[in-house]
C-alpha positions as CSV (number, residue, x, y, z in Angstrom):
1,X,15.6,-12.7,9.1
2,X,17.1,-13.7,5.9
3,X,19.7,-10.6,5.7
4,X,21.1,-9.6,9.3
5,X,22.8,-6.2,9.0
6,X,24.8,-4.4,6.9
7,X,27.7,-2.0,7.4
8,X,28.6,0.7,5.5
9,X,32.4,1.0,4.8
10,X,32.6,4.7,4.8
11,X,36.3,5.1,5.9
12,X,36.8,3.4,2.4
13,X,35.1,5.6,0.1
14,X,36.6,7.1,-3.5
15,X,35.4,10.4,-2.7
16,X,33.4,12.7,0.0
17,X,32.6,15.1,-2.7
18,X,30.5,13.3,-5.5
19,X,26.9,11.9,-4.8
20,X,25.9,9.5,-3.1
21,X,29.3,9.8,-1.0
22,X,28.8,13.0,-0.4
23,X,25.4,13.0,1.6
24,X,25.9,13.1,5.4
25,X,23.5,10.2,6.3
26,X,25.8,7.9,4.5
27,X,29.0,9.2,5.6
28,X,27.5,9.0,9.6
29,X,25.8,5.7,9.3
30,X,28.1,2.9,9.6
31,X,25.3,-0.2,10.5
32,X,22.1,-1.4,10.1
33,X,20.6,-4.1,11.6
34,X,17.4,-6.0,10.3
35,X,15.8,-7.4,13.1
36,X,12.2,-7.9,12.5
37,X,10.8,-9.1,9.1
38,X,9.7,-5.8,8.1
39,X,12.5,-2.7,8.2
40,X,11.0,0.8,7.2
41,X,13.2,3.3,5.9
42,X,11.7,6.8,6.0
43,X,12.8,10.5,5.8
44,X,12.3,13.4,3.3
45,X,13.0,13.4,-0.5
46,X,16.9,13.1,-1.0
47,X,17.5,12.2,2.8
48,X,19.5,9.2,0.9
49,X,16.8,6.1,2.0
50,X,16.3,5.1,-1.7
51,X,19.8,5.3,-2.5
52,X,20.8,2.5,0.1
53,X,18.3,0.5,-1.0
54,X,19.3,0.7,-4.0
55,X,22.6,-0.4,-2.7
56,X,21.3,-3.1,-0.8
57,X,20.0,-4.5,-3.5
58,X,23.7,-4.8,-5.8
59,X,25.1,-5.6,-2.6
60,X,23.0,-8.9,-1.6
61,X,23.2,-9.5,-5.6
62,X,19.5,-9.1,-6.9
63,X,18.6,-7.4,-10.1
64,X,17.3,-3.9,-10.5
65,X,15.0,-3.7,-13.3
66,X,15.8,-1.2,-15.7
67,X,15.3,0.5,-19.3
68,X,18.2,0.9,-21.8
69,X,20.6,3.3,-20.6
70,X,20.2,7.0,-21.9
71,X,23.0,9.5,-22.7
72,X,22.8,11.8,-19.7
73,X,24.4,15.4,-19.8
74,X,26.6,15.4,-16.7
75,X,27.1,11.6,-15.9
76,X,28.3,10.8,-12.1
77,X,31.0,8.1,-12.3
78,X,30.4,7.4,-8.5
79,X,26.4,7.1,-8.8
80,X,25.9,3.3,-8.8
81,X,29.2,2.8,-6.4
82,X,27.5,2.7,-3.1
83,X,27.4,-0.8,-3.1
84,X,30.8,-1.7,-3.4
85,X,31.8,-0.2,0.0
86,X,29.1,-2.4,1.7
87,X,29.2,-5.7,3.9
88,X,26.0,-7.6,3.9
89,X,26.4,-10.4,6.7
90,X,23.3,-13.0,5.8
91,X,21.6,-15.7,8.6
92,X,21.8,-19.0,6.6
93,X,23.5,-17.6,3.2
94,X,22.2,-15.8,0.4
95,X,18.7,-15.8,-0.6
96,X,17.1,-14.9,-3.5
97,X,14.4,-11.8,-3.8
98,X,13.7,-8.6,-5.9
99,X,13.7,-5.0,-6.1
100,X,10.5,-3.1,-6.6
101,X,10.8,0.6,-7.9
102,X,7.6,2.1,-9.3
103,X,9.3,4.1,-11.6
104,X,10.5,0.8,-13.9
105,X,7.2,-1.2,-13.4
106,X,5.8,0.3,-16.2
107,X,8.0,-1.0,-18.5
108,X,8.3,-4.4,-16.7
109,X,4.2,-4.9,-17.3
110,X,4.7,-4.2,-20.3
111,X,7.3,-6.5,-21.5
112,X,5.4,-9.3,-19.2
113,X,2.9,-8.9,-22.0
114,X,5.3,-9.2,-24.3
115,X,6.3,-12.7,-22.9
116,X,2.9,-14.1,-22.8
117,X,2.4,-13.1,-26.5
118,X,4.7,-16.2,-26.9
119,X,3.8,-18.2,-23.9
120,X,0.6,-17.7,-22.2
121,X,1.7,-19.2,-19.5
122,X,3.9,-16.6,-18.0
123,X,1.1,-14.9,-16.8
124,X,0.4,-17.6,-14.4
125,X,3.4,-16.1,-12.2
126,X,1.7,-12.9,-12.5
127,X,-2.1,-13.4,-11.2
128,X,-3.6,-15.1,-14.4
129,X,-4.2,-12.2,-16.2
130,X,-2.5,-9.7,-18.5
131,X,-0.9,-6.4,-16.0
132,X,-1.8,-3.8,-19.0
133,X,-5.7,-4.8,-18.8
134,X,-5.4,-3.9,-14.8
135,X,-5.5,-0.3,-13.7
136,X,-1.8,0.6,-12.8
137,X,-2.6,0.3,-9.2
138,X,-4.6,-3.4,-9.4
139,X,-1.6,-4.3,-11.6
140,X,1.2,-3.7,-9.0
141,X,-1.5,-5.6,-6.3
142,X,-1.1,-8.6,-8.7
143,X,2.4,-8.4,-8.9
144,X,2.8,-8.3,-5.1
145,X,0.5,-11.2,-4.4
146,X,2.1,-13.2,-6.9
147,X,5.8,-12.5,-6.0
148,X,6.4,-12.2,-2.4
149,X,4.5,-15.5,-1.5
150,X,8.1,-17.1,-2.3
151,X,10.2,-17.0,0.1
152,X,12.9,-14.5,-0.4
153,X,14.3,-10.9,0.7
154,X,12.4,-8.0,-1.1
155,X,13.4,-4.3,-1.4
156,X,10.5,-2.3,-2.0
157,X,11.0,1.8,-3.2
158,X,8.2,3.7,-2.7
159,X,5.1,0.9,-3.5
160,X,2.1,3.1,-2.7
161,X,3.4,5.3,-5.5
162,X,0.5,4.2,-7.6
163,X,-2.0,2.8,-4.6
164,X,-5.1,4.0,-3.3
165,X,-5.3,4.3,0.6
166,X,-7.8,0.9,0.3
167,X,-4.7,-0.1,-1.4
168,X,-2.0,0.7,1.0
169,X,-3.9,-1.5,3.7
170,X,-4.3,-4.6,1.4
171,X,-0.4,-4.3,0.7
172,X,0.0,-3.9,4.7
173,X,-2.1,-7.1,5.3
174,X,-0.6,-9.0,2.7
175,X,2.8,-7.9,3.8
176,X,2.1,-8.9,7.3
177,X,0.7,-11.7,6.6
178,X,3.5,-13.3,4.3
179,X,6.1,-12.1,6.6
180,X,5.0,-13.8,9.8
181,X,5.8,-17.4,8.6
182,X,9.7,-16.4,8.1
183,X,9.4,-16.8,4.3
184,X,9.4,-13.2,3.0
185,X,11.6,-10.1,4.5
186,X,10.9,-6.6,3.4
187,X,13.5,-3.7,3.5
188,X,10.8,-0.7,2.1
189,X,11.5,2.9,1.7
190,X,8.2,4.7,1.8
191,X,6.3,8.0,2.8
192,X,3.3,6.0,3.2
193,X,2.5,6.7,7.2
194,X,-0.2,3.7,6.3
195,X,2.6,1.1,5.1
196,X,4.6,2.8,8.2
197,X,2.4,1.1,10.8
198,X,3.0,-2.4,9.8
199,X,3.0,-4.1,13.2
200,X,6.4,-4.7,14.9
201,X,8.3,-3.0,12.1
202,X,11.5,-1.6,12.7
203,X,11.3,2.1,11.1
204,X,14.9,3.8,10.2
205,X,14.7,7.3,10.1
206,X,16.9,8.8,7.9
207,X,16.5,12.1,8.8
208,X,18.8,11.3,11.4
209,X,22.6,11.5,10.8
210,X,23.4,8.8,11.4
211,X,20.3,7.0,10.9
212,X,18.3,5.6,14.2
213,X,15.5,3.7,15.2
214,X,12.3,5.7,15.5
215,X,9.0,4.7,17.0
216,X,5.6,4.8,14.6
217,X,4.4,7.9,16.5
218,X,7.7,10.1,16.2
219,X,7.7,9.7,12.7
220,X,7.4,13.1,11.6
221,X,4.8,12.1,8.4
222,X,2.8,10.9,11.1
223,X,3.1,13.9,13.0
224,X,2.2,15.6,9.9
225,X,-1.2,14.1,9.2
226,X,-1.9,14.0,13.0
227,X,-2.2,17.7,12.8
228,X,-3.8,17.9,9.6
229,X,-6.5,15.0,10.4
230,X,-7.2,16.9,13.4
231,X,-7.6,20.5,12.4
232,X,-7.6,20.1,8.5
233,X,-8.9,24.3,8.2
234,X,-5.8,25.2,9.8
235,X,-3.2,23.6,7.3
């Protein structure tokens, strides 16, 4: 593992009232370890997994893709502070990676073409070919096959936002497969209960205050679609 643990410094915090200092999980939680080339971080829509990953990310330095800021109509002044209350403790010192959020791809693909309008050979970093000729969901397969062949530590948010179940297996493989050697770590907060059973994975679940291990099977999306695989008439 390229990133070890990290420890939130909650008795440290500006404030207990104001997002995302005010949500329990985060107040609770005071370390994660990463013991297994592939952590999962699941748990229901603002349980708080995508904003520590988010965090993560700042903390261990690596770049979150984003448009021009927009005027908002109640801006947070604490929003993006998460990461300077945590302490990321590394194996063999930093290493580069990325941050995937599906929500910014869009506009990444986009200016990728943008690039390659001036030097074609950008899109050799990229599968060979231009991401807005590619279905949304082929284009983010490229982008994954190309990127996390290097070695590095990736934060992933949400990735089978835009993939087909046939999809969400080729991503597992891939993942697997990359993250065997040692090169590639992933750190992914999903819903996907097919990303989810990526073998020897350790899943967080942040349902959970403060956040704990969880086996595939206790999962409760997988618990979910157990019951609705099995008596869909009844759902």
């Amino acid at each position: 593992m390229h990133l070890k643990s990290v420890t939130l410094q909650t008795t440290k915090y500006p404030s207990k009232d104001f997002y995302p200092f005010n949500l329990a999980v985060l107040q609770k939680t005071k370390h994660l370890a990463f013991k297994t080339p592939v952590t999962l971080f699941v748990g229901e829509n603002g349980s708080g997994k995508s904003t520590l990953l988010q965090a993560i990310s700042y903390a261990c330095g690596i770049h979150i893709w984003q448009e021009a800021d927009r005027v908002r109509f109640n801006a947070n002044y604490y929003e993006d502070r998460l990461c300077d209350y945590l302490s990321v403790e590394w194996s063999d010192g930093r290493i580069l990676g990325s941050f995937f959020g599906s929500d910014v791809f869009r506009h990444f693909r986009q200016l990728v073409d943008e690039w390659a309008a001036a030097d074609p050979g950008q899109l050799d970093f990229f599968g060979g070919k231009s991401l807005m000729t590619q279905s949304h969901g082929e284009s983010l397969m490229s982008f994954f096959r190309s990127r996390y062949r290097i070695k590095g530590l990736y934060l992933l948010d949400e990735p089978e936002t835009a993939l087909s179940p046939g999809n969400q297996l080729k991503l597992l493989e891939f993942m697997t497969e990359v993250s065997d050697g040692g090169g590639a770590q992933f750190i992914i907060a999903t819903h996907s209960p097919i990303i989810m059973a990526c073998p020897h994975a350790l899943i967080y679940d942040f349902d959970q205050h403060p956040v704990r291990p969880v086996e595939y099977e206790e999962t409760e999306h997988y618990r979910i679609y157990k019951k609705f695989f099995q008596d869909r008439r009844k759902s």
